[in-house]
C-alpha positions in Angstrom: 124.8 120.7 74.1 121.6 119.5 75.9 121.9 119.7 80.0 121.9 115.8 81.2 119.7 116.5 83.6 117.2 119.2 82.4 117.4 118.3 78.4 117.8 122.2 77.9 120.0 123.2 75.5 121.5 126.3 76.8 124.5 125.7 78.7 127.8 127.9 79.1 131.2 126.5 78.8 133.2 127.3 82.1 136.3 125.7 81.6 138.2 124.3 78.5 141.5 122.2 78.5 143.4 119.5 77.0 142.7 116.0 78.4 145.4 113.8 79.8 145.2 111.7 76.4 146.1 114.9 74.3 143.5 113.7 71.6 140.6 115.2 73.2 139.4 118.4 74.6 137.2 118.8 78.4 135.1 121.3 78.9 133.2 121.9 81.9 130.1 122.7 81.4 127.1 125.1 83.3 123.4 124.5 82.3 121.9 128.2 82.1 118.3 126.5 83.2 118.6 124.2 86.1 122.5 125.7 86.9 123.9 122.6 87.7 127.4 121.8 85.8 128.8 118.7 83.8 131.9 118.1 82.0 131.9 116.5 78.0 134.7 115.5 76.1 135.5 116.5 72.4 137.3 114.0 70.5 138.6 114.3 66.4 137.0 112.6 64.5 139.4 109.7 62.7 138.7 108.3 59.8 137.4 104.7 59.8 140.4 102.2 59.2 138.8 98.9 57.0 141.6 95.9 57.3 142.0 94.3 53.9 141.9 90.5 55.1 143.9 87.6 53.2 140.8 86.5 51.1 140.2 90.4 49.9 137.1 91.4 52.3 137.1 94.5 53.9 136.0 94.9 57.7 136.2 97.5 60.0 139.2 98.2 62.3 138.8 96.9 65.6 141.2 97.8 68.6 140.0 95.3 70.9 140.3 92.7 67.9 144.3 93.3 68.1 144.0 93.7 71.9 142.9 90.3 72.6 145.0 88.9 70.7 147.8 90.6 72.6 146.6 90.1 75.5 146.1 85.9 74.7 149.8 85.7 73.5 150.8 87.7 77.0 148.5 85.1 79.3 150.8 84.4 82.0 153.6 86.5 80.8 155.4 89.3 83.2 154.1 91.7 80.3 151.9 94.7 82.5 148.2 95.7 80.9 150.4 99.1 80.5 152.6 97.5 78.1 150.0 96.0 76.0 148.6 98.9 75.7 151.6 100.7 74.7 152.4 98.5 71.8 148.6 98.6 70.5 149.0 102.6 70.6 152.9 102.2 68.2 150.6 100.1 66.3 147.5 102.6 65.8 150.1 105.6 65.3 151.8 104.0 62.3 148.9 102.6 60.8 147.0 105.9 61.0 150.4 107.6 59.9 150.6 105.0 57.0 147.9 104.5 55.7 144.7 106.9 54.5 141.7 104.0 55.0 142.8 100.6 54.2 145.3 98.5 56.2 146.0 94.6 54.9 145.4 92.9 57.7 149.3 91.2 57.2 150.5 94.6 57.9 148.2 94.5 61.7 150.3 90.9 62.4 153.4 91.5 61.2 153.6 95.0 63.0 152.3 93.0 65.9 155.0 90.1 66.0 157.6 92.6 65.9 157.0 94.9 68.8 156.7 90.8 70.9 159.2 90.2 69.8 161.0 92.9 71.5 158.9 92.9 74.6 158.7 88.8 75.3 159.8 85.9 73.1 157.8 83.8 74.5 154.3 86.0 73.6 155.8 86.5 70.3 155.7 82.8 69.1 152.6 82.1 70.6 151.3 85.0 68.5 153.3 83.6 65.6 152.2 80.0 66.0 148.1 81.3 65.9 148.6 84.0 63.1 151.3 81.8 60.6 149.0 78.9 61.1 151.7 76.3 62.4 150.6 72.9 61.8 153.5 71.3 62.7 156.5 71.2 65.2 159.1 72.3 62.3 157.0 75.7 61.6 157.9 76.2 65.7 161.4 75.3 65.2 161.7 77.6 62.2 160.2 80.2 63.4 162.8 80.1 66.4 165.8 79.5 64.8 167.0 83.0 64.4 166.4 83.8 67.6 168.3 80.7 69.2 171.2 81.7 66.8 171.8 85.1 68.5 174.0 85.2 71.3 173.3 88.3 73.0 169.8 86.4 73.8 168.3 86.8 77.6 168.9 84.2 80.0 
């Protein structure tokens, strides 16, 4: 590992430990030239997730892609960043538990309608209404209708 501030590369690892994430490693580091210390991070290495999209292309996996939309359905919702970031993380765990390198891109949504609708009906049609397409007030109502049939529903 070259020193940050020297560009030497003969440091000595003082510390080790697990991060607060539990996916990485920090290590504190000591440059053996200049003597002043630094900390890196060691991550594994996952394998790059492609999302198989309707019309059959392949593109890469993108967090922030899902994220967004999460976090556009949740606009003005009492849903906490925390939360979001919680579902995106269920998310990631079963796809990377599920699948080896390819993930249809229905899979993403689907997974992603379920956990709103659990955390906010609300978020979840808006989410539904952009990734079904609705075109029309009857796709809302549909869409609703076995929720407004429950009757252990929130007030």
């Amino acid at each position: 590992m070259k020193c940050p501030f020297c560009r030497v590369d003969n440091d000595r690892v003082t510390d080790s430990r697990a991060s607060e994430d539990g996916f990485s490693i920090r290590r504190r580091r000591e440059c053996a030239q200049c003597g002043r210390r630094y900390t890196t991070y060691e991550r594994i290495e996952e394998p790059v997730m492609k999302v198989v999209k309707k019309d059959g292309s392949r593109v890469p996996y993108e967090r922030e892609k899902l994220k967004r939309g999460l976090e556009k359905a949740c606009w003005k919702r009492p849903i906490s960043d925390e939360q979001i970031e919680g579902v995106l993380s269920v998310i990631e765990e079963d796809m990377y538990a599920n699948f080896d390198n390819e993930v249809p891109s229905r899979y993403l949504g689907e997974q992603a309608m379920q956990h709103l609708r659990q955390l906010d009906q609300v978020a979840y049609v808006r989410f539904a209404s952009v990734y079904r397409q609705f075109e029309h007030v009857r796709d809302f109502v549909e869409e609703l209708q076995p929720m407004l049939e429950k009757p252990d529903r929130p007030k």
